[in-house]
Every structure is written in structure tokens, then in C-alpha cells.
GUDO-834878 format. One record per residue: residue in one letter; x, y, z of N, C-alpha, C in turn. Coordinates in Angstrom, 1 decimal, decimal comma. Layout:
residues N
REC aa    nxx    nyy    nzz   caxx   cayy   cazz    cxx    cyy    czz
REC  A      X      Y      Z      X      Y      Z      X      Y      Z
...
This chain:
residues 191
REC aa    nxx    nyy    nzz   caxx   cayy   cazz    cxx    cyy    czz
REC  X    0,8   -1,2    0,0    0,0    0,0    0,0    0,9    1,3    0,0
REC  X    1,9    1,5    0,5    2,8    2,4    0,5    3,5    2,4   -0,7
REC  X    3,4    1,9   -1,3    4,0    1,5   -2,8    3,1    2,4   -3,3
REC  X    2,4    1,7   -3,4    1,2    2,4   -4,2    1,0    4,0   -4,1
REC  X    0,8    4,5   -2,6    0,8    5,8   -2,1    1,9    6,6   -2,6
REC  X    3,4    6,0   -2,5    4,1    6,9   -3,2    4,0    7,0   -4,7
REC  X    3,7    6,1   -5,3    3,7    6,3   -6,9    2,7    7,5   -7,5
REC  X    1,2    6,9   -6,5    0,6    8,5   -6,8    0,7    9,3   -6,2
REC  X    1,3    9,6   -5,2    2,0   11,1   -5,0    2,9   11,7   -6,2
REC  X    3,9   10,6   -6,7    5,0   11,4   -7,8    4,2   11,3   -8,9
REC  X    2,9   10,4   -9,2    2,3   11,0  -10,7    1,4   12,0  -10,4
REC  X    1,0   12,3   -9,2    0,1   13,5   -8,7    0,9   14,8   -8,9
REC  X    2,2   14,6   -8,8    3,1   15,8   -8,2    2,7   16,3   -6,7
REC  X    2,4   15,4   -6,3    2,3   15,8   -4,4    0,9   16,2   -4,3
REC  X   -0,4   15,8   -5,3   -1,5   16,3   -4,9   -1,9   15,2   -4,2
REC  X   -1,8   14,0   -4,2   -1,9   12,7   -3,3   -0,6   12,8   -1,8
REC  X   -1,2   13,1   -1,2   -0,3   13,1   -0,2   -0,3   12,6    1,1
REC  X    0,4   10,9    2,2   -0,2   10,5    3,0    0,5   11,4    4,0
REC  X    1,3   11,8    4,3    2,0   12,8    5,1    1,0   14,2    5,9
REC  X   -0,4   13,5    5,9   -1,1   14,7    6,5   -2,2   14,6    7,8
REC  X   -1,5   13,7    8,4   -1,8   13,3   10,0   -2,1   14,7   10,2
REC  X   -1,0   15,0   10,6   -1,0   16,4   11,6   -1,9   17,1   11,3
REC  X   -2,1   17,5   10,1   -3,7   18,8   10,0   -5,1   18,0   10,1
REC  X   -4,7   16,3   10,1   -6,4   15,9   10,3   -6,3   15,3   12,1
REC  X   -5,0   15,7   12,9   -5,1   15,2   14,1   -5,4   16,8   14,9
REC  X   -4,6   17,9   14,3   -5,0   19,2   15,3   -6,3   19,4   14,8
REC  X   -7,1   18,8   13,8   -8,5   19,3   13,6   -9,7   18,4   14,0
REC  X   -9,1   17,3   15,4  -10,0   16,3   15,6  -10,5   15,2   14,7
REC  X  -10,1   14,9   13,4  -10,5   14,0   12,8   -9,6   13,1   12,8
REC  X   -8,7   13,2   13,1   -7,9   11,9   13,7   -7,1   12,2   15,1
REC  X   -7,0   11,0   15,8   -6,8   11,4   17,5   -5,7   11,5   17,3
REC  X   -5,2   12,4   18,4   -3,7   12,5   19,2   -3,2   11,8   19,8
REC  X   -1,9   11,6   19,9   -1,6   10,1   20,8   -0,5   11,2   21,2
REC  X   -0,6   10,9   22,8    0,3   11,5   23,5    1,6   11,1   24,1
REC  X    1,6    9,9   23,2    3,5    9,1   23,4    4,2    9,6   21,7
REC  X    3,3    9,8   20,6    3,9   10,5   19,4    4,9   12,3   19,7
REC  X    6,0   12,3   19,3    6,9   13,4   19,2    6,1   14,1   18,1
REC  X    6,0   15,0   18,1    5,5   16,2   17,2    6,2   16,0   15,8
REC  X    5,4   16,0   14,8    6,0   15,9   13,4    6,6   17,6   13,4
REC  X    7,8   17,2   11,9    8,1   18,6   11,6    7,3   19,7   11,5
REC  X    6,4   19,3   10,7    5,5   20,4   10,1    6,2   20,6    8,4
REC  X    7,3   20,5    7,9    7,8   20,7    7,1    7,8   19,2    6,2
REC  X    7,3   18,0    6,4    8,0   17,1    5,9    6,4   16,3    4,4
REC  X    6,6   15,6    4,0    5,7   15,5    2,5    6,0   14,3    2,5
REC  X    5,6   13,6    1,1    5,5   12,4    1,2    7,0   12,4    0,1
REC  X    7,8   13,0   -0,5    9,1   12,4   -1,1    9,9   12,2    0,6
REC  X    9,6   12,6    1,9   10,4   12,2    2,5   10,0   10,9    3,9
REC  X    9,4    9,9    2,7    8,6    8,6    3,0    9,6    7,2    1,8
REC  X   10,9    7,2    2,6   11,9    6,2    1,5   11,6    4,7    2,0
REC  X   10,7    4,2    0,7   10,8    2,8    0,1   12,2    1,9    0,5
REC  X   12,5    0,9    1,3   13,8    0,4    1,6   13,4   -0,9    1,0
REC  X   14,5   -1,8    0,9   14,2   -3,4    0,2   13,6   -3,7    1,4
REC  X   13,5   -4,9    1,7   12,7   -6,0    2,7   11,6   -5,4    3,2
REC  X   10,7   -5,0    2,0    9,1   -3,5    2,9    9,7   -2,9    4,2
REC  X   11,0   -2,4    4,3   11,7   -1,3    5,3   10,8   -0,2    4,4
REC  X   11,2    0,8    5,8   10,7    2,5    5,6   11,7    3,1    6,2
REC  X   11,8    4,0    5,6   12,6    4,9    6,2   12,2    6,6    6,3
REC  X   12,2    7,2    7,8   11,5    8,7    7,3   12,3    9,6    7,2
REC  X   12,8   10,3    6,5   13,6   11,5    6,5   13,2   12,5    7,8
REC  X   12,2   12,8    7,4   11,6   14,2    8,5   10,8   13,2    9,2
REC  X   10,3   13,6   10,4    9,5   13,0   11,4    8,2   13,8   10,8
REC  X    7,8   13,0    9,9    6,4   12,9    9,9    5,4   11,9   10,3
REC  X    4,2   12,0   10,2    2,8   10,9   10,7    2,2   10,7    9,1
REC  X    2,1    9,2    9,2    1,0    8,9    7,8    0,1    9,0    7,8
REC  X   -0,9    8,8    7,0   -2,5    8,6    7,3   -2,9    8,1    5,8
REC  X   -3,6    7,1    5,6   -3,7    6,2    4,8   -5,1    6,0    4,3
REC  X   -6,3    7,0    4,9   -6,9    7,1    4,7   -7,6    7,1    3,4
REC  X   -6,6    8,0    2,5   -6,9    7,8    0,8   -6,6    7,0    0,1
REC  X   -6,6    5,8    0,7   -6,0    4,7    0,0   -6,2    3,5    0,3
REC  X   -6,5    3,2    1,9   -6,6    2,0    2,2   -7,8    1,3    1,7
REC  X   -9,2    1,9    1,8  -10,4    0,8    1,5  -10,0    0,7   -0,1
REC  X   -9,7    1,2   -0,7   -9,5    1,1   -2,4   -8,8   -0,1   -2,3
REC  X   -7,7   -0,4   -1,5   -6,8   -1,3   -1,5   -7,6   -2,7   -0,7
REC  X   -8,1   -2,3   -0,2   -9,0   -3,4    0,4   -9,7   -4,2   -0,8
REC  X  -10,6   -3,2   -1,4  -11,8   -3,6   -2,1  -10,9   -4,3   -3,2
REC  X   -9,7   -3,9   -3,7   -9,3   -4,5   -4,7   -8,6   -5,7   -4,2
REC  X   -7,8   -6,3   -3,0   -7,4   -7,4   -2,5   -8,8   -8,1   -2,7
REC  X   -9,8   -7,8   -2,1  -11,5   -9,2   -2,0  -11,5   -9,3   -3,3
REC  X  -11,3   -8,2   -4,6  -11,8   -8,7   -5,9  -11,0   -9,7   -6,2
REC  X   -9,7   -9,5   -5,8   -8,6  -10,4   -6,4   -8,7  -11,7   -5,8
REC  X   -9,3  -12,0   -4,4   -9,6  -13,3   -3,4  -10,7  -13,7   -3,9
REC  X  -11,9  -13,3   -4,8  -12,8  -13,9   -4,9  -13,1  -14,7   -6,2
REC  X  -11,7  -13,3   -7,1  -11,9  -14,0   -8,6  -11,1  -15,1   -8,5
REC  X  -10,1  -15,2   -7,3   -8,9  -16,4   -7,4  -10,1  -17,6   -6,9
REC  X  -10,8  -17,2   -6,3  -11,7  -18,7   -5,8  -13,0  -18,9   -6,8
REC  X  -12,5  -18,1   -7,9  -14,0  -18,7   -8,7  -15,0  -18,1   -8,9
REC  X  -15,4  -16,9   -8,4  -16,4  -16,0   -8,2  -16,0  -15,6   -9,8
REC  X  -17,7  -15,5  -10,0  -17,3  -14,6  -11,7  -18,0  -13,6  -11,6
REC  X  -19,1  -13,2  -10,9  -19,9  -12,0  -10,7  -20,1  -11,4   -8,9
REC  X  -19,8  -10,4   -8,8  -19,7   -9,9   -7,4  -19,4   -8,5   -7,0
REC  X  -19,8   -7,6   -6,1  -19,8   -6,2   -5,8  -18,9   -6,6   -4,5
REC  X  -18,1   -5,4   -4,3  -17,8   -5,2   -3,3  -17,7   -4,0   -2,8
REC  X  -18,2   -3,3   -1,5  -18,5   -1,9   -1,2  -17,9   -1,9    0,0
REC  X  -16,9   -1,0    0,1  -16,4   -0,3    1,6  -16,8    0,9    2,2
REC  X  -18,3    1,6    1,3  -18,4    2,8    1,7  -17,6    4,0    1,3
REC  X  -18,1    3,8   -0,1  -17,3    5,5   -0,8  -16,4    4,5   -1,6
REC  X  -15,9    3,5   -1,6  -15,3    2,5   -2,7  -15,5    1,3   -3,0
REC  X  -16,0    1,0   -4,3  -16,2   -0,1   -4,6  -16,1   -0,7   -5,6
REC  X  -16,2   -1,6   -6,3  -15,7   -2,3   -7,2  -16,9   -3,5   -7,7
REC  X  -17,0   -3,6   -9,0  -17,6   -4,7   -9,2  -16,9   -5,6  -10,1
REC  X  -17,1   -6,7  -10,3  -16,5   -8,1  -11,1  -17,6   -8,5  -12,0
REC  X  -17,3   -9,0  -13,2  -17,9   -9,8  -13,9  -18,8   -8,8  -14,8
REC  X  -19,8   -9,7  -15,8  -20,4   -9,0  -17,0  -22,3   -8,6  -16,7
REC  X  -22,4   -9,2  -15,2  -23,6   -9,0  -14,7  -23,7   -7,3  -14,2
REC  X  -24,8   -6,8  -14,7  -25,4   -5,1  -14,5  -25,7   -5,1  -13,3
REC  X  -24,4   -4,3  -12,7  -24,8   -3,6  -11,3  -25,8   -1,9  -10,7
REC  X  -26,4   -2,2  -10,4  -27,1   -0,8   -9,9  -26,3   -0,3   -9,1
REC  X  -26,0    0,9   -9,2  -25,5    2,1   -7,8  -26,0    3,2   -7,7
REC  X  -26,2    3,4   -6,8  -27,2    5,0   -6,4  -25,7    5,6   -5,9
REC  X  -25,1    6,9   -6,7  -24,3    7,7   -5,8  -25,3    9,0   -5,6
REC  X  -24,6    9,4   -4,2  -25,2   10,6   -4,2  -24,8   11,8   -4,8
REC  X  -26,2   12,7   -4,7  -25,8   13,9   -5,9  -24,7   14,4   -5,0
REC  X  -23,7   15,3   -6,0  -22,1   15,9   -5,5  -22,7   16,9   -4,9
REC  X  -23,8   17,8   -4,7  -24,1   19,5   -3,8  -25,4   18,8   -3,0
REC  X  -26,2   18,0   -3,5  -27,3   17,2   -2,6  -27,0   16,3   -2,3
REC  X  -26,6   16,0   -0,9  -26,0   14,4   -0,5  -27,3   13,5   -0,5
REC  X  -28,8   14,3   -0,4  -30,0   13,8    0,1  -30,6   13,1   -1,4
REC  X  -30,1   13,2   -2,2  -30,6   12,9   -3,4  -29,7   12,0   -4,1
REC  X  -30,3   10,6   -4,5  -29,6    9,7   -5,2  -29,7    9,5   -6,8
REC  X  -28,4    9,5   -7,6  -28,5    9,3   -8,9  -28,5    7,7   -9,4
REC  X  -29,2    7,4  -10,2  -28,7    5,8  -10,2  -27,8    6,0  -11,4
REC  X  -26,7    4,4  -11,4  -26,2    4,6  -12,4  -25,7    2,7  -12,4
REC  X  -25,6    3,0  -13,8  -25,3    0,8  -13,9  -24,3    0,9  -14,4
REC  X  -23,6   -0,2  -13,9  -22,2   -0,7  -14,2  -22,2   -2,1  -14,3
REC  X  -20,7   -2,8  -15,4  -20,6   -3,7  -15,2  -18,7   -3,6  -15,3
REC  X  -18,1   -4,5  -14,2  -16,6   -5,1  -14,1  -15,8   -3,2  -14,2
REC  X  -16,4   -2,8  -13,1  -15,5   -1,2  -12,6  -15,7   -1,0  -11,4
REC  X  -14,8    0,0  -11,1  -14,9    0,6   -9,6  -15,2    1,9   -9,8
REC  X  -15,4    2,9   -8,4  -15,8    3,9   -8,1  -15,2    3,8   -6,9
REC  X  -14,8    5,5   -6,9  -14,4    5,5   -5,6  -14,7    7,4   -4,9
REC  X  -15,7    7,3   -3,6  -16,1    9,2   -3,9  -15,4    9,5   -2,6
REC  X  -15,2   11,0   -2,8  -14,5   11,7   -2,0  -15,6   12,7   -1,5
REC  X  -16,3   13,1   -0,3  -16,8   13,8    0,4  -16,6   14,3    1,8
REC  X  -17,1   15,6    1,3  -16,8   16,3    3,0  -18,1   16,9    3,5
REC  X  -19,3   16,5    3,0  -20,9   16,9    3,6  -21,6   16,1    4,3
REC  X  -20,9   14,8    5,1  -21,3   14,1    6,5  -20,2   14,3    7,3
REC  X  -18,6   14,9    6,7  -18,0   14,8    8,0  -17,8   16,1    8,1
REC  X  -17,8   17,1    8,5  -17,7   18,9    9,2  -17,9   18,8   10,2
REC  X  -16,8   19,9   10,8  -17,0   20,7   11,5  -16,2   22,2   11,7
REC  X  -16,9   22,4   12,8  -16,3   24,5   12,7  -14,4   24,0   13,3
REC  X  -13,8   24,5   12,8  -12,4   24,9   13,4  -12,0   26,1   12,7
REC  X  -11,2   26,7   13,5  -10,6   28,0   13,1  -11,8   28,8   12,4
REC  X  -12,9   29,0   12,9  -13,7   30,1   12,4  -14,6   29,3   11,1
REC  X  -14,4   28,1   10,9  -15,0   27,9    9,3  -15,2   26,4    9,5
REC  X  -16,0   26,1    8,4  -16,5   24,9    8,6  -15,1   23,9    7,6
REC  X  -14,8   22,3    8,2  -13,9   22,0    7,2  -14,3   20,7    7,4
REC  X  -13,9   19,9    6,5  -14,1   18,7    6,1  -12,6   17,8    6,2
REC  X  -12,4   16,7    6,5  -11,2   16,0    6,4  -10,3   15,9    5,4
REC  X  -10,7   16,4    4,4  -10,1   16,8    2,6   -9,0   17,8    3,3
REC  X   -7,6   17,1    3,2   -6,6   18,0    3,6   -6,0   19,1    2,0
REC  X   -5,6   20,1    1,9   -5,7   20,7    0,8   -3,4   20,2    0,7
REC  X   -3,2   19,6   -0,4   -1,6   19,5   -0,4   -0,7   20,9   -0,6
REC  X   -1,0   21,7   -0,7   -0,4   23,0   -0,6    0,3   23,7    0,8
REC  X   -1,0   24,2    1,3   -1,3   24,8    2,3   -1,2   23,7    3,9
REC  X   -1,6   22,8    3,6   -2,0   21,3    4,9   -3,2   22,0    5,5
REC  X   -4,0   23,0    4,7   -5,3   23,2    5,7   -6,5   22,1    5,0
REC  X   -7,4   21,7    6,0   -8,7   21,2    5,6   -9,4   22,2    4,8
REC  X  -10,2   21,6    3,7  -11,0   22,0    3,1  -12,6   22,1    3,0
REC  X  -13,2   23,3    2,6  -14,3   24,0    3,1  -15,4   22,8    2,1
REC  X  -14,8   21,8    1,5  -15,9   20,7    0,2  -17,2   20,7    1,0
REC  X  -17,9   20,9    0,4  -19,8   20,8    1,1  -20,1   20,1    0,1
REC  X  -18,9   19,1   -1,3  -19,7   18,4   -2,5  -19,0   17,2   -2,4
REC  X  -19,1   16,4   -3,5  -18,6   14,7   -3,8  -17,9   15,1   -5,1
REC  X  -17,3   14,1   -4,9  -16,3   13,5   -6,7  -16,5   12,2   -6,3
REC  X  -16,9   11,6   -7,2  -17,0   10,3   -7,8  -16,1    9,9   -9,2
REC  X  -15,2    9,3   -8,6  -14,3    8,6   -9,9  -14,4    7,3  -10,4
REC  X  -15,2    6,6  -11,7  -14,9    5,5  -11,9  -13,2    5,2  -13,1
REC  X  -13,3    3,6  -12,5  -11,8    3,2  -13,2  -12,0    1,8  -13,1
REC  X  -11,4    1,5  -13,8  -11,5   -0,2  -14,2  -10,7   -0,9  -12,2
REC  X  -10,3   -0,4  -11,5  -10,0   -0,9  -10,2   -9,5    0,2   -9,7
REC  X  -10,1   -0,1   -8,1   -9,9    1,6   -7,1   -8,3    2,1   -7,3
REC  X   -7,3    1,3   -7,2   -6,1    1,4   -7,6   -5,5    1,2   -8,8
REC  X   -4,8    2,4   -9,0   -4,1    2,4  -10,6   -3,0    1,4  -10,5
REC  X   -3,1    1,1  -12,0   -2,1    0,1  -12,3   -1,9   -0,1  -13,8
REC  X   -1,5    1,0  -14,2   -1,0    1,6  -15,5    0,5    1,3  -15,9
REC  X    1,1    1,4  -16,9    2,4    1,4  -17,5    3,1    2,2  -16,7
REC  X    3,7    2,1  -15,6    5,0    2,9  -14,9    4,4    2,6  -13,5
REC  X    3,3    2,0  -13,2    3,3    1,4  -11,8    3,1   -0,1  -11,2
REC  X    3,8    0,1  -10,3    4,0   -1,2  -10,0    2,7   -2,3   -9,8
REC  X    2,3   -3,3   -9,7    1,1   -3,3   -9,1    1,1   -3,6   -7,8
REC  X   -0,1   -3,6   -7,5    0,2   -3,6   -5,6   -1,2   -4,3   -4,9
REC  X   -1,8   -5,4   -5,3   -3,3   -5,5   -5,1   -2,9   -7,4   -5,2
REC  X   -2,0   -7,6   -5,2   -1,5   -8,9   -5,1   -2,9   -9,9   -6,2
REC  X   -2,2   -9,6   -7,7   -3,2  -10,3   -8,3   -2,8  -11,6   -9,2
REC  X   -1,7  -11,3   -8,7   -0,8  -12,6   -9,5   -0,4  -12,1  -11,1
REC  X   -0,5  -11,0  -11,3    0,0  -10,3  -12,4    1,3  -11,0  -12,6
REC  X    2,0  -11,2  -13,8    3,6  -11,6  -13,7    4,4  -10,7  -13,7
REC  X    4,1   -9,4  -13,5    5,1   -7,9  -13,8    5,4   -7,6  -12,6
REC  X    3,8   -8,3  -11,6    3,8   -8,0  -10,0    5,2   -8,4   -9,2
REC  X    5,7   -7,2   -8,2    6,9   -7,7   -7,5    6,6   -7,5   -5,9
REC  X    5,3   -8,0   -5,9    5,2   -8,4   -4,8    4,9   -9,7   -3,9
């Protein structure tokens, strides 16, 4: 999964970034742990080094948070466990990511991106989706309302009161220049 995290951070150019504990822990959406030393404040995801034997190594004392990445990585491990056992048609949904298998028409209601109260339908077959929203989780800090969407620039939370919904053939990319990382028995896979 850190594999993965860094790859799209360097094809993001740093707009994917797990390096952002700190602005979702001073803003209560992720807790404080009071045996953790204070991250720099200065440190990003180039200084998160990949070592052989899945070592890590941190340059700057930073905190990860894995939140943008982990159920994607989930949902696409179960697709990979279920097509290995034979399943040829199947959904799988982590809540905001999901994935379907096979040539059978799936129904999905996402919600409208400015009306979370209003559902769009939409059918699919053998794709994922995966939405980003900040209009169930807010609250007031620093004078303004903010949502757990950390902005990569700045590290402040963002004011989103809407959704993005992305579909893609699986929650995780796995295009020409990335490794794969969803353990699917690919033969390019070096995991």
C-alpha cells in the first residue's frame, strides 16, 4: 500500500499526499496520541523512502495517514480473493469504494455531489468507483467549517460541502510505470 501511495503522489506531483496526520489530528478527525513526538510540520510524502525488505525509512518526522488509500486497496485485495476462488460476478463496497467483477449489471445510487439527500442511479458492469466527500463529515475549526479533505499545498482542511466520484476499471491504478500492488498474481507484479 505504501508503494502504491508513493507512486501516486510522484504522478500527482504531491497532490496525493499520505503525510497529512498532523492537519487531520489538530483538527480532531484523527486522534492525538500523547506518546507521538511532534511531526516537523515541514516534511511531504518524497520524504517517506521505500527500503528493500518492505523497510521505511522517514527523512523528516512525519505521521502517515492512509486514509486515501486504504479501502481502495482493500476492495481490490477481495476482488482479487474472490476472482482467485471462482467467483465470476460480485460487488464489493467499503463505503465510498467499490468495485464490481464480472459481466452482470450492477445498480449504484451515488449521491448527488451538492445534494448528498438525493440519489443518482447509475449501472455498471466489471468497474470501480471511488467518492470523496466532505458533507457528512464537518465541523467549525478555526472560524470555518472544514471537512477531512486536507488541501496539499497549504495542509489546511477543506471548506468541500460536495462529492467527486471517480470511476476506473479498479480503485487502484495500475497503469504502465506502476507497480502493481493488489496482489493479483499479475507476472510484472513484484510483490
Amino acid at each position: 500500500m505504501l508503494t502504491c501511495a508513493q507512486q501516486l503522489s510522484g504522478a500527482s506531483d504531491g497532490l496525493f499526499d499520505i503525510t497529512v496526520a498532523p492537519a487531520l489530528e489538530r483538527t480532531g478527525f484523527l486522534p492525538r496520541h500523547a506518546d507521538h513526538l511532534p511531526a516537523s510540520g515541514h516534511g511531504g510524502w518524497r520524504d517517506v523512502e521505500l527500503l528493500p525488505a518492505q523497510r521505511v525509512r522517514l527523512v523528516r518526522r512525519v505521521r502517515l495517514d492512509l486514509g486515501g488509500i486504504a479501502k481502495g486497496f482493500a476492495v481490490d485485495r477481495a476482488i482479487a480473493q474472490l476472482r482467485d476462488a471462482g467467483v465470476v460476478n460480485a460487488s464489493v463496497n467499503a463505503g465510498g469504494d467499490l468495485r464490481v467483477l464480472g459481466n452482470a449489471t450492477h445498480n449504484l445510487h451515488l449521491r448527488h455531489p451538492s445534494q448528498p439527500t438525493q440519489l443518482l442511479p447509475v449501472t455498471t458492469t466489471h468497474a470501480a468507483a471511488a467518492t470523496s466527500a466532505g458533507y457528512f463529515q464537518h465541523r467549525q475549526w478555526a472560524g470555518r467549517m472544514c471537512c477531512p479533505i486536507v488541501h496539499p499545498g497549504t495542509r489546511l482542511l477543506c471548506e468541500a460541502r460536495r462529492s467527486v466520484t471517480v470511476f476506473a476499471d479498479q480503485c487502484l491504478p495500475i497503469r504502465p510505470g506502476y507497480q502493481c500492488c493488489i496482489g493479483c498474481r499479475d507476472s510484472r507484479c513484484r510483490w
